[in-house]
N, C-alpha and C positions, 0 to 999 in steps of 0.2 A: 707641741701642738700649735699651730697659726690660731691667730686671730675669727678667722670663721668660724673652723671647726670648735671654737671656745664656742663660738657664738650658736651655731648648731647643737651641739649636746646641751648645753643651759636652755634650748629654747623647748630641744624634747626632752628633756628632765622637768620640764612645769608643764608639758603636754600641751604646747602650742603648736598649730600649725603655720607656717609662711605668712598665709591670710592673716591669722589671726594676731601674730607680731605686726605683721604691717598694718594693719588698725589701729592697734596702742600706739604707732607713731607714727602716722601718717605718712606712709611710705608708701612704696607698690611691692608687692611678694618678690616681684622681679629683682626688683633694687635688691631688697634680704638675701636674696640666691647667688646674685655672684657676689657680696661680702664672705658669703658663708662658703663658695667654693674657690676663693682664692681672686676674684676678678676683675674686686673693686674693694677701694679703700674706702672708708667711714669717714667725713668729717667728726670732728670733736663733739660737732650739737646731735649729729647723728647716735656718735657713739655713745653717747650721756644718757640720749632718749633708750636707748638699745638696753643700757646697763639698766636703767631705772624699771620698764617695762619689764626685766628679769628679774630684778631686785635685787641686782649685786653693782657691787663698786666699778667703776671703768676698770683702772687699773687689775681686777678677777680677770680678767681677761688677758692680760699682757705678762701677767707671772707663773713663775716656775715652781709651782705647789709641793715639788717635794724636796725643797732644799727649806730649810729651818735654821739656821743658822742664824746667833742673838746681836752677830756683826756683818756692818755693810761697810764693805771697802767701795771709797769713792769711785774705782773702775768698775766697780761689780756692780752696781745703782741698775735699778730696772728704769730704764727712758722712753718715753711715752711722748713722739711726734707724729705731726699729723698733716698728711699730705696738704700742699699746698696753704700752710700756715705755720706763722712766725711767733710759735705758741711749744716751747718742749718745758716738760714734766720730770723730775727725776725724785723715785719713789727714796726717802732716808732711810725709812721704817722698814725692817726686814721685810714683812707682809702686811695682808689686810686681817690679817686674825688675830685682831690687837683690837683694845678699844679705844686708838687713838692712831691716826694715819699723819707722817710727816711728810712733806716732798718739799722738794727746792721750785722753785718756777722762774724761769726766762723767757720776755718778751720783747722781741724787736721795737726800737722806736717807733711811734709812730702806731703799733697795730693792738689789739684788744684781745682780751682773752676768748671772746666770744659774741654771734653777731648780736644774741639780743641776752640780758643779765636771766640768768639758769637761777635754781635753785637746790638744793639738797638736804636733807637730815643734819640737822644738828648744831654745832657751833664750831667758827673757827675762829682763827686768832693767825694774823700774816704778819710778817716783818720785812722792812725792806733794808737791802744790803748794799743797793747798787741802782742808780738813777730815782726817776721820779716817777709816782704813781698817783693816777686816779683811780680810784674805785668807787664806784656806784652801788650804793644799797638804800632798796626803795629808791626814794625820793630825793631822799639826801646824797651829796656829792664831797667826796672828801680828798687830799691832796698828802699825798706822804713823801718824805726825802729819807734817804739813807739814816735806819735807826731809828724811822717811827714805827710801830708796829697799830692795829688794831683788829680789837677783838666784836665777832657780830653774830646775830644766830643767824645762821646760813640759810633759812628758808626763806630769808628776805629776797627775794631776786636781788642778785648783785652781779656787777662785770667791772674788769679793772682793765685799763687802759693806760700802755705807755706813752708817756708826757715829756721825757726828754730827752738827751741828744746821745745815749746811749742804753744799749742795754737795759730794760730792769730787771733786777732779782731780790728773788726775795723768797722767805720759808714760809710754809704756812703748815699750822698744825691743826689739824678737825677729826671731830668726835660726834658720830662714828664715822669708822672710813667710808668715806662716799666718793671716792676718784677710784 
């Protein structure tokens, strides 16, 4: 099943209409209709707002719900990119029916996770593997290199941004799954 039609059945499963999603996120019904029928793709801030207004994780959206299986092979990783940004996701955690959600994340020099710092349930904990990261939580601004990790309760709005001249990566693990 695409991405819409996820997005469709979850919206009339809480018995929402077009209008009435497009209120919780200030969209237009229009915008909702061709995601939902194939015609347009979701930014990330879209997609987040989409997920939260349902009440499920991004990533409900993007998996294959009937395979169960307690291992993920590196080629097998559910990947999670997003048109026109230098932001890919890759799920570690079999699923989201866990009480704890892992993924890898990689971002281009130079570019941000997101335009303005998001929020979600719970608490995470990131490590970095590979270049240099800023991340923003509240007010505070913090700088990490390969092998620092930090841990934050996620409702804090936060957004991280890559700071050097490659690649970063890094894992982050949050509870409950909210990607």
């Amino acid at each position: 099943m695409m991405l819409g039609q996820k997005i469709r059945q979850k919206r009339q499963e809480k018995g929402l209409s077009l209008t009435d999603l497009s209120e919780k996120i200030g969209r237009t019904p229009s915008f909702l209709s061709q995601i939902e029928r194939g015609l347009a793709e979701p930014s990330i801030t879209s997609l987040r707002k989409i997920s939260e207004a349902l009440d499920v994780p991004i990533f409900y959206f993007l998996l294959d719900t009937s395979e169960h299986n307690p291992v993920v092979r590196r080629s097998e990783r559910k990947v999670l990119r997003f048109p026109e940004s230098q932001l890919t996701f890759e799920l570690i955690s079999p699923d989201l029916n866990r009480k704890m959600e892992i993924m890898e994340a990689r971002l281009e020099p130079g570019a941000s996770s997101c335009e303005e710092p998001l929020t979600h349930p719970g608490e995470e904990c990131m490590w970095v593997v590979q270049g240099e990261m800023k991340i923003e939580i509240g007010e505070e601004v913090y700088q990490l290199e390969p092998g620092d990790s930090i841990y934050y309760f996620s409702m804090i709005p936060h957004r991280v941004t890559s700071i050097g001249d490659e690649d970063l990566i890094w894992y982050s693990a949050m509870t409950p799954p909210a990607f």
